[in-house]
N, CA and C atoms as an extended XYZ file, in Angstrom:
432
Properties=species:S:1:pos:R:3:atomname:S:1:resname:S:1:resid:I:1 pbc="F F F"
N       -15.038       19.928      -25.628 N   UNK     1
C       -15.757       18.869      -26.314 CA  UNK     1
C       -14.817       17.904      -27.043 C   UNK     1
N       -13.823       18.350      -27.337 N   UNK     2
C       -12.606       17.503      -27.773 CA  UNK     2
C       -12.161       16.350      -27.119 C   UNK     2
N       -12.302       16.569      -25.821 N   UNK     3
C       -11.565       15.096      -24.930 CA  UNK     3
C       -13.015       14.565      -24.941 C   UNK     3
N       -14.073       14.617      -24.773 N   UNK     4
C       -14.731       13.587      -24.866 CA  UNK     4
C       -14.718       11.979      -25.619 C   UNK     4
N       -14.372       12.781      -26.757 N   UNK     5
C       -13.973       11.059      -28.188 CA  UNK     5
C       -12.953       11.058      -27.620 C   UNK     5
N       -11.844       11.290      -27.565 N   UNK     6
C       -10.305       10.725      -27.072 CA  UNK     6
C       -10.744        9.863      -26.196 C   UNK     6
N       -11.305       10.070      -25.263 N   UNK     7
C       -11.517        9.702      -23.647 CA  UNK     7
C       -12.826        8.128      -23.934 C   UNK     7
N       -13.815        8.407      -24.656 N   UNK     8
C       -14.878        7.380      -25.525 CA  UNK     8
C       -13.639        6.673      -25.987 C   UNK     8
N       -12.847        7.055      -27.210 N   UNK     9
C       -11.653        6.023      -28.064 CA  UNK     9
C       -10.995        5.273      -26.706 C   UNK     9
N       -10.507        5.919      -26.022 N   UNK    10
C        -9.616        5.215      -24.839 CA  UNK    10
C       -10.100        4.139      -24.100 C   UNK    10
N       -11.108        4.567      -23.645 N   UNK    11
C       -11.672        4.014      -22.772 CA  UNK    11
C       -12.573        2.517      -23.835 C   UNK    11
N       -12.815        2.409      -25.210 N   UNK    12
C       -13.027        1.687      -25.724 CA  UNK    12
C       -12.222        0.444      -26.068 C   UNK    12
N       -10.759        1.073      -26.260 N   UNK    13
C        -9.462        0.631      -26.355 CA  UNK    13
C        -8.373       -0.481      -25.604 C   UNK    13
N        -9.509        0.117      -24.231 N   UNK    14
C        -9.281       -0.054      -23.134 CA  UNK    14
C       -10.082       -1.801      -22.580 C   UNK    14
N       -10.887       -1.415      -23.239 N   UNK    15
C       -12.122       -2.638      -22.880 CA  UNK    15
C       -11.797       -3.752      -23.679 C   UNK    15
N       -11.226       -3.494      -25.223 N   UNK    16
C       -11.348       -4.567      -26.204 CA  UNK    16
C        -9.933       -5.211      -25.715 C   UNK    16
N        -9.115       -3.940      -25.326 N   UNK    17
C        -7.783       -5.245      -24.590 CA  UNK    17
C        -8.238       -6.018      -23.205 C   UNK    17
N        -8.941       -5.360      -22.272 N   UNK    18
C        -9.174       -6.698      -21.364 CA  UNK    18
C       -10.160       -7.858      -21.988 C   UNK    18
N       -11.504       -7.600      -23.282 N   UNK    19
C       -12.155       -8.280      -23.300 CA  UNK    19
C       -10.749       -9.790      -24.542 C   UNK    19
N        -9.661       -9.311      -24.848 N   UNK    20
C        -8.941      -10.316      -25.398 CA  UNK    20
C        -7.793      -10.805      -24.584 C   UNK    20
N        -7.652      -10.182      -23.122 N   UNK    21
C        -7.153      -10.816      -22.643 CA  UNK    21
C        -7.745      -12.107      -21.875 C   UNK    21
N        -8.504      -11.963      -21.550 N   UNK    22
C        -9.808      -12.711      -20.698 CA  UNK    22
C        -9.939      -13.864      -21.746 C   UNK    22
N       -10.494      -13.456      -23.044 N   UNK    23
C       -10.484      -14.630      -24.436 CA  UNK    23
C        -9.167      -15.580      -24.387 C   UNK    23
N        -8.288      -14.646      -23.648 N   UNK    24
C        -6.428      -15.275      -23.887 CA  UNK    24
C        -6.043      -16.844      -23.032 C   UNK    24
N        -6.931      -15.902      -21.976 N   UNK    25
C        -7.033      -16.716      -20.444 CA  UNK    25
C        -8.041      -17.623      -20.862 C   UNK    25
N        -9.156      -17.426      -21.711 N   UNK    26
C        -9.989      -18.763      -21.888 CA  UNK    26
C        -9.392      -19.604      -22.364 C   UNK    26
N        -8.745      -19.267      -23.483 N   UNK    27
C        -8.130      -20.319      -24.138 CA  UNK    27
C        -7.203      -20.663      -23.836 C   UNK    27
N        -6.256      -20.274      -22.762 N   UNK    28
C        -5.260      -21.051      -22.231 CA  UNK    28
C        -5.577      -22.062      -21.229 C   UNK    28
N        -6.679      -21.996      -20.925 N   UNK    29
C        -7.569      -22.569      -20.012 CA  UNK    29
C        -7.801      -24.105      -20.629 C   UNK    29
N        -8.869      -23.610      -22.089 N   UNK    30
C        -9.122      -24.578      -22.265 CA  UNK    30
C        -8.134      -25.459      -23.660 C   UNK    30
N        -6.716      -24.947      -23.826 N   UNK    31
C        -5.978      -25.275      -24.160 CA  UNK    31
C        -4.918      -26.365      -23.312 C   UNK    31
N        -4.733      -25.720      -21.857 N   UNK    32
C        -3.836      -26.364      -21.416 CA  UNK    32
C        -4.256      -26.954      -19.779 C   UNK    32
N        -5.778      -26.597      -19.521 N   UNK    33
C        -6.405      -27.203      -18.677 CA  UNK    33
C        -5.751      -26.067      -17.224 C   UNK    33
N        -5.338      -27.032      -15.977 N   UNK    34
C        -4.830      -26.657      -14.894 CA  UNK    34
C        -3.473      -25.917      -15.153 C   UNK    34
N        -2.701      -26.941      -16.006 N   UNK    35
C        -1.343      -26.197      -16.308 CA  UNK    35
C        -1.306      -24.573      -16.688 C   UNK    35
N        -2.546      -24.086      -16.960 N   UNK    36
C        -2.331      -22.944      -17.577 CA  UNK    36
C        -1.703      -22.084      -16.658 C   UNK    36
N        -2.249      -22.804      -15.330 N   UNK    37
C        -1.724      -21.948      -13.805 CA  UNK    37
C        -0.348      -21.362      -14.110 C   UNK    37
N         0.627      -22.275      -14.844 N   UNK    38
C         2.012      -21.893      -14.787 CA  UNK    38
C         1.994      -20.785      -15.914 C   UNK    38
N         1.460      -20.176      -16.742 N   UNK    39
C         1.856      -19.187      -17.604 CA  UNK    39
C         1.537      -17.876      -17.182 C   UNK    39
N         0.467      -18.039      -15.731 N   UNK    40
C         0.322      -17.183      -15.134 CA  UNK    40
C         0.936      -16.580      -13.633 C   UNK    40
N         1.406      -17.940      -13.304 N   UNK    41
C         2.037      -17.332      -11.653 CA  UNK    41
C         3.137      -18.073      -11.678 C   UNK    41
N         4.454      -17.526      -11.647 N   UNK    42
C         5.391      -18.577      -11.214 CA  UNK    42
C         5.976      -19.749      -10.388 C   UNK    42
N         5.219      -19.057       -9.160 N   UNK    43
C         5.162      -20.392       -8.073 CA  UNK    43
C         3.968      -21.179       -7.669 C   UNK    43
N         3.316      -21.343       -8.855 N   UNK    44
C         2.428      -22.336       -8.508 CA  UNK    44
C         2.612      -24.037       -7.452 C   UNK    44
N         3.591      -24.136       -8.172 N   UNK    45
C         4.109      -25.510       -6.743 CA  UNK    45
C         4.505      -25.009       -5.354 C   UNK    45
N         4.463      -23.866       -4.933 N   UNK    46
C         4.939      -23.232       -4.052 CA  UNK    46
C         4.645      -23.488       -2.729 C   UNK    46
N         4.766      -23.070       -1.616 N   UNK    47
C         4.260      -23.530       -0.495 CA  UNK    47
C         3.104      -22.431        0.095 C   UNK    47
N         2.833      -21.188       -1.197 N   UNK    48
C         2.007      -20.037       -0.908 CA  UNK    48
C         0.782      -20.192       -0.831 C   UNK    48
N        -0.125      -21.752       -0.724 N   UNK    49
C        -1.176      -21.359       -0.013 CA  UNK    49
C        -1.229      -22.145        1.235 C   UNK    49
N        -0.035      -22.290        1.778 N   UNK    50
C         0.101      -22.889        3.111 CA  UNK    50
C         0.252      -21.727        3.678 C   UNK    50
N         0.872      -20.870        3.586 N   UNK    51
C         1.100      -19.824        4.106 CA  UNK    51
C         0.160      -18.775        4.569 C   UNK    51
N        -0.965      -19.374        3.050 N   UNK    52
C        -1.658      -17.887        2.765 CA  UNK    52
C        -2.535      -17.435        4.828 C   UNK    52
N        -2.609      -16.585        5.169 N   UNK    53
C        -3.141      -15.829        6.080 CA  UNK    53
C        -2.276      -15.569        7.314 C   UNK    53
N        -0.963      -16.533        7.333 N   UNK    54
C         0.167      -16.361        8.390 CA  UNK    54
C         0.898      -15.127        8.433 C   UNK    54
N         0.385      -14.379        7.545 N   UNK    55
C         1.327      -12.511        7.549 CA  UNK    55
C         0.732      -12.222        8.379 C   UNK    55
N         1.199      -11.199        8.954 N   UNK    56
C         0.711      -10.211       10.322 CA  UNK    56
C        -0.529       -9.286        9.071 C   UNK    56
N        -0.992       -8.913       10.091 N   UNK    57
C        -1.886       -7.305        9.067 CA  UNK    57
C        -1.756       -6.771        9.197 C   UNK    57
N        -1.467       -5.504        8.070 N   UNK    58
C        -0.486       -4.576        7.644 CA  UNK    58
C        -0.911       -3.615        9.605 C   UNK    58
N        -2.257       -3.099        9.535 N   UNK    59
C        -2.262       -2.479       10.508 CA  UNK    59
C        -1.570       -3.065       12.019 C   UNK    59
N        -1.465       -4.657       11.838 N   UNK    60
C        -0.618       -5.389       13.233 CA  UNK    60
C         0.472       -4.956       13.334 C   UNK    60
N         1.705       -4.844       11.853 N   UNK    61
C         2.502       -4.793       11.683 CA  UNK    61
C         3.143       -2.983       12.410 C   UNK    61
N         1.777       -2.047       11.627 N   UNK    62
C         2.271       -1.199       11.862 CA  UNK    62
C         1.869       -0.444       13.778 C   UNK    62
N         1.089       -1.385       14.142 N   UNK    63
C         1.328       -1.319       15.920 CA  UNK    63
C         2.617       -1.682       16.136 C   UNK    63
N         2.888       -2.692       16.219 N   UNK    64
C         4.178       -3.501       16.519 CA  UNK    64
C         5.234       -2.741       16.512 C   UNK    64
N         5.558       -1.502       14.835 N   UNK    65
C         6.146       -0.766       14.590 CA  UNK    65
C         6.152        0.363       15.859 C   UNK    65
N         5.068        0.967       15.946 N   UNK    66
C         5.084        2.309       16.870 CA  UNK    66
C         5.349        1.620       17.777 C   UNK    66
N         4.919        0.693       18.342 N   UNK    67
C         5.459        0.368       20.284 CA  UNK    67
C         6.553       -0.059       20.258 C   UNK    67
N         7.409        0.058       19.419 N   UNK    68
C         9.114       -0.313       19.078 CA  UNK    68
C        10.036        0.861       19.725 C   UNK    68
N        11.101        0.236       19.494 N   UNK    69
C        11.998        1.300       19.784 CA  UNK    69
C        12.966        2.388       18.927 C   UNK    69
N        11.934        2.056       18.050 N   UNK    70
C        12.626        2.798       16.414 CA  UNK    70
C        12.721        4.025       16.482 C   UNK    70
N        14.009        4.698       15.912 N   UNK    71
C        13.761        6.126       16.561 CA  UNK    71
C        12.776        6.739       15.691 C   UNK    71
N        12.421        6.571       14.584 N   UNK    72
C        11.437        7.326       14.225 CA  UNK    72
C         9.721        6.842       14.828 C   UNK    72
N         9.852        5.682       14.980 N   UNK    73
C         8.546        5.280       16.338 CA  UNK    73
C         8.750        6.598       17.441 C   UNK    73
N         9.513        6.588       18.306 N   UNK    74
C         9.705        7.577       19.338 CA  UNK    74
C         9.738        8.784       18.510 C   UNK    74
N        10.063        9.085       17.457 N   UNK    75
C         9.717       10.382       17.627 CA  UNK    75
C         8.266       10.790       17.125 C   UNK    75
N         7.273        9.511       15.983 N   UNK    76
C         6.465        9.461       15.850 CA  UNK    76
C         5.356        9.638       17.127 C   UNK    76
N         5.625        8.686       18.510 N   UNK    77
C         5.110        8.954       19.781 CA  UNK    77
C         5.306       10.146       20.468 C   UNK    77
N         6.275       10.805       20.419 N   UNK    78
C         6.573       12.223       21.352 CA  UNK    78
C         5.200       13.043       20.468 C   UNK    78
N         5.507       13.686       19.091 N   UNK    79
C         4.873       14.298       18.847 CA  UNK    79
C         3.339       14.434       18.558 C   UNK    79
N         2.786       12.816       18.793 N   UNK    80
C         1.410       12.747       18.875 CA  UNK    80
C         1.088       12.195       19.926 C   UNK    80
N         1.794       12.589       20.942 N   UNK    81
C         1.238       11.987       22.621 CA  UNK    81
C        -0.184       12.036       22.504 C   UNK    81
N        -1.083       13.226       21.834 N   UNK    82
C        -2.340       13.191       22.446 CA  UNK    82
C        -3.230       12.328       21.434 C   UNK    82
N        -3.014       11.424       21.108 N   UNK    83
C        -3.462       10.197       20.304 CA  UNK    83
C        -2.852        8.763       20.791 C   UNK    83
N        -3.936        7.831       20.714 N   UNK    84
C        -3.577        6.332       20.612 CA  UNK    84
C        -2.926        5.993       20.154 C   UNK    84
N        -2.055        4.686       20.553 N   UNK    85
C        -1.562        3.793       19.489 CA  UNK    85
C        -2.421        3.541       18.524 C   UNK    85
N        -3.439        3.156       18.896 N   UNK    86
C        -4.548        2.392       17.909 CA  UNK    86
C        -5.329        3.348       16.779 C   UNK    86
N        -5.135        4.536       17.757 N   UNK    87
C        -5.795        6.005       16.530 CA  UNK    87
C        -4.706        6.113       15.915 C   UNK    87
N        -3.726        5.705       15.620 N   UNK    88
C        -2.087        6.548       15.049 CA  UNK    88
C        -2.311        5.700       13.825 C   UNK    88
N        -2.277        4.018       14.383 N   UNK    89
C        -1.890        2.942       13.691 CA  UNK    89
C        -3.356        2.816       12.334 C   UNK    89
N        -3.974        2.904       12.833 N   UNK    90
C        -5.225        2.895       12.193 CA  UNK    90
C        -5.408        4.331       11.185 C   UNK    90
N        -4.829        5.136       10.928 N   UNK    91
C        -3.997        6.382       10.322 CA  UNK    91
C        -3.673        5.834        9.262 C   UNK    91
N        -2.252        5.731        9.684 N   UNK    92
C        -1.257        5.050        8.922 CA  UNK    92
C        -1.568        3.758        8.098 C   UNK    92
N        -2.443        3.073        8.062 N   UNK    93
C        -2.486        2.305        7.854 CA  UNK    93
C        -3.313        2.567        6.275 C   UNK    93
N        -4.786        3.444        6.736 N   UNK    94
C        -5.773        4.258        5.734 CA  UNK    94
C        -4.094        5.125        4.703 C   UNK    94
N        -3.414        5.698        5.141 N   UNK    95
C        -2.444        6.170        4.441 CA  UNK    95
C        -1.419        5.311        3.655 C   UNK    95
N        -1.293        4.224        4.270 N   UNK    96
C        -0.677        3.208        3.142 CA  UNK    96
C        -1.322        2.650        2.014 C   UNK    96
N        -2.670        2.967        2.361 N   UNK    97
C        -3.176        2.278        0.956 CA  UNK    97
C        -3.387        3.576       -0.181 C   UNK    97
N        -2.719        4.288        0.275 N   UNK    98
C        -2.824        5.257       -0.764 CA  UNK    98
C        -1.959        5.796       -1.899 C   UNK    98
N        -2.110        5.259       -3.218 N   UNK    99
C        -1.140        4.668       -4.427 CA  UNK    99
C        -0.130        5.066       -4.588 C   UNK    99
N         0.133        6.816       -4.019 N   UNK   100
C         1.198        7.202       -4.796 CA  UNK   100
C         2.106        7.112       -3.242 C   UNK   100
N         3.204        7.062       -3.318 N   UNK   101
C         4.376        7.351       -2.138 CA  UNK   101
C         4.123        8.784       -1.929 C   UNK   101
N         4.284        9.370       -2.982 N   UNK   102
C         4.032       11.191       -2.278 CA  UNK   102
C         3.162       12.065       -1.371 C   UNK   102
N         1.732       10.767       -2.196 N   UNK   103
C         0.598       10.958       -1.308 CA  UNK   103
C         0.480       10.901       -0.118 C   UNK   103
N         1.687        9.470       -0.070 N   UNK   104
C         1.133        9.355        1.407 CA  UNK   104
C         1.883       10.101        2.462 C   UNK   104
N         3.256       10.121        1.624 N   UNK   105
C         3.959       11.440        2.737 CA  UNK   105
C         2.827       12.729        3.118 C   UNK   105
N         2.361       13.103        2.040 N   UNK   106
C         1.336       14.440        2.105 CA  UNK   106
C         0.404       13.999        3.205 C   UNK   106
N         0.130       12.665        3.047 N   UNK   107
C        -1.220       12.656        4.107 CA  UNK   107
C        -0.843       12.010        5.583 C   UNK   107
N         0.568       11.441        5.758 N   UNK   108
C         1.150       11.576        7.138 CA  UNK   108
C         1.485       13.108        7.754 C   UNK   108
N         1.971       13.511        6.315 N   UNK   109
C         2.200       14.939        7.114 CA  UNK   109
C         1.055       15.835        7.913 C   UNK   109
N        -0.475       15.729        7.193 N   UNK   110
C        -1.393       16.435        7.448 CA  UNK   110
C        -1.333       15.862        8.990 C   UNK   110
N        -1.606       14.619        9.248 N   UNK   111
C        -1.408       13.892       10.467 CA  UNK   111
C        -0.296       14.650       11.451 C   UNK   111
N         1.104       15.025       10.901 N   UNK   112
C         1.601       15.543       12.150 CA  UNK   112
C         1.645       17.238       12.103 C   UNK   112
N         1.074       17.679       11.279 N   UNK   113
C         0.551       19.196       11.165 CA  UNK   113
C        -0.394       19.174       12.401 C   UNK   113
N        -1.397       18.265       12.437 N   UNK   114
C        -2.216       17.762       13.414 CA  UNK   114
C        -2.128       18.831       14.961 C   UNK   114
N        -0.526       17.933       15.308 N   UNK   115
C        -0.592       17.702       16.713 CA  UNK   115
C         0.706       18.576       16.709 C   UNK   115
N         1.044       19.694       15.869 N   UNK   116
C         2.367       20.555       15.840 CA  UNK   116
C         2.570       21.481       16.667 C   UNK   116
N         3.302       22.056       17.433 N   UNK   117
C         3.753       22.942       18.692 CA  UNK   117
C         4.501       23.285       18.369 C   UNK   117
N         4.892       24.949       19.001 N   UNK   118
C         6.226       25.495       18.836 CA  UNK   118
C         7.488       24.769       19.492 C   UNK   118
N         7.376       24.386       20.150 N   UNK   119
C         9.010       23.386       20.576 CA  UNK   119
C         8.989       22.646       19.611 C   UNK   119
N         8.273       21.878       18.842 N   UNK   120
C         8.369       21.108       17.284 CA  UNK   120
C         9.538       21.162       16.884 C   UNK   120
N        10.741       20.858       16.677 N   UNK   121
C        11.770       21.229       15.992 CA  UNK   121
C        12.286       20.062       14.549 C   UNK   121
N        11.440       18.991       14.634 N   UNK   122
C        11.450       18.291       13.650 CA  UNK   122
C        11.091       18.669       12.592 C   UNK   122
N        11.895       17.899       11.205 N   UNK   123
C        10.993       18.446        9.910 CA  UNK   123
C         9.843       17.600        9.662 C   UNK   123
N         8.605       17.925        9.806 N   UNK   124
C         7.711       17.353        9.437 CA  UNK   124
C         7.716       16.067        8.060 C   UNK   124
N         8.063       17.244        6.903 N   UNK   125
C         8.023       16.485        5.320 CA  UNK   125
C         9.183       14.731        5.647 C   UNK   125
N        10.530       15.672        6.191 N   UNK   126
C        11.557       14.218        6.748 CA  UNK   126
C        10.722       13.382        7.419 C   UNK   126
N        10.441       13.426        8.696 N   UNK   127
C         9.510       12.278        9.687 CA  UNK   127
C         8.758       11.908        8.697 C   UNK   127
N         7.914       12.651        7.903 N   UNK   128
C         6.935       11.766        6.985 CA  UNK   128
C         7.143       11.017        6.314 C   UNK   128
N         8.107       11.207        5.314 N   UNK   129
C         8.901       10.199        4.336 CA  UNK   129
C         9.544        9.371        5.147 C   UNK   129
N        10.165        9.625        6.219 N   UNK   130
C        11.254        7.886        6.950 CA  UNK   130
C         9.749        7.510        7.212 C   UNK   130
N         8.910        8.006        7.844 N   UNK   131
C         7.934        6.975        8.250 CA  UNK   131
C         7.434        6.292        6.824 C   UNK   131
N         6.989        6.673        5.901 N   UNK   132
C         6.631        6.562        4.473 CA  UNK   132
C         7.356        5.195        4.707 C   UNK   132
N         8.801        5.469        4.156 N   UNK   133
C         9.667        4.572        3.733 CA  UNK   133
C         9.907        3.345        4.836 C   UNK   133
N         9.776        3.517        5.934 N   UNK   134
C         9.933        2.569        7.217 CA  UNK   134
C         8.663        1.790        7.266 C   UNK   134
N         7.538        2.262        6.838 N   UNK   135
C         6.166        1.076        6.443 CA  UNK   135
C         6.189        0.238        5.481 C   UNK   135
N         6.464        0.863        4.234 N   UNK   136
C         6.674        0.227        2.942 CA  UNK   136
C         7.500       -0.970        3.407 C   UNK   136
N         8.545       -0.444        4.203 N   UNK   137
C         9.408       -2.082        4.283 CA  UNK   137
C         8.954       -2.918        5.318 C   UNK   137
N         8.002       -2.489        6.091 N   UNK   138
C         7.505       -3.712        7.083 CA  UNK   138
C         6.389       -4.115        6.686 C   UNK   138
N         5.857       -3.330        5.808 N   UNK   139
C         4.353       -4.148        5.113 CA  UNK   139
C         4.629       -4.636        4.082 C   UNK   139
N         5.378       -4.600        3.197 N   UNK   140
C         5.783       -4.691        2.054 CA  UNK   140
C         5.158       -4.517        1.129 C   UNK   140
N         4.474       -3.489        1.129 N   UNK   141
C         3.649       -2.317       -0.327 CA  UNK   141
C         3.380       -2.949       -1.372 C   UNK   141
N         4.396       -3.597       -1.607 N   UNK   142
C         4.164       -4.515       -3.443 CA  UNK   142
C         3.370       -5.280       -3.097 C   UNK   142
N         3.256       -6.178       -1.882 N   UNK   143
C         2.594       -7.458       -1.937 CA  UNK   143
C         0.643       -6.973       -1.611 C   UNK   143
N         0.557       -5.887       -1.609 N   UNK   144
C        -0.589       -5.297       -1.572 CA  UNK   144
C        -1.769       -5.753       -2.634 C   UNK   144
């Protein structure tokens, strides 16, 4: 019964800072009109909404990836021959959006627990993390 008020206090705590940040944003609003844009995004003059929709999608990106010649693509393909590109990619993809990095190693791995055989001689947890780490840099995770 103890965490209840902590958790009520927090979560109250919680509200009165977004409801003064929002007040912050009004009034920078109606302090500094359009300009306020700049206290909030740095490249507002930028060329980023010319751009905006010209990225691949994350799941394009990560096809593109497996039908590559990356060795962890190939070894990603050997060991789930009995799956699609499109079932793999579409995986991976549900697994990138998932917040923590550890997680998602955990939940690629379940993926190649999957389709595991005794000739297997790979480390699962390794393949999971290069793959982990080999998405993050072609999707680019932050920009999420």
């Amino acid at each position: 019964m103890v965490n209840k008020p902590i958790d009520r206090q927090q979560r109250l705590e919680k509200f009165v800072q977004a409801v003064e940040t929002a007040q912050q944003l009004q009034d920078n609003i109606l302090k500094y009109g359009l300009n306020a844009a700049y206290l909030y995004y740095e490249d507002v003059d930028g060329d980023w909404l010319a751009k905006w929709g010209d990225e691949d999608a994350p799941s394009e990106l990560i096809t593109s990836f497996l039908l590559s010649n990356d060795l962890i693509a190939l070894n990603l393909r050997e060991m789930l021959q009995d799956k699609s590109i499109s079932e793999i990619s579409n995986y991976l993809d549900n697994c990138m959006n998932i917040s923590t990095e550890e997680n998602r190693v955990f939940a690629i791995k379940d993926l190649l627990i999957s389709s595991i055989n005794d000739k297997n001689g790979i480390d699962l947890l390794n393949l999971a993390q290069q793959l982990v780490d080999k998405l993050e840099d072609i999707i680019d995770i932050n920009a999420r």
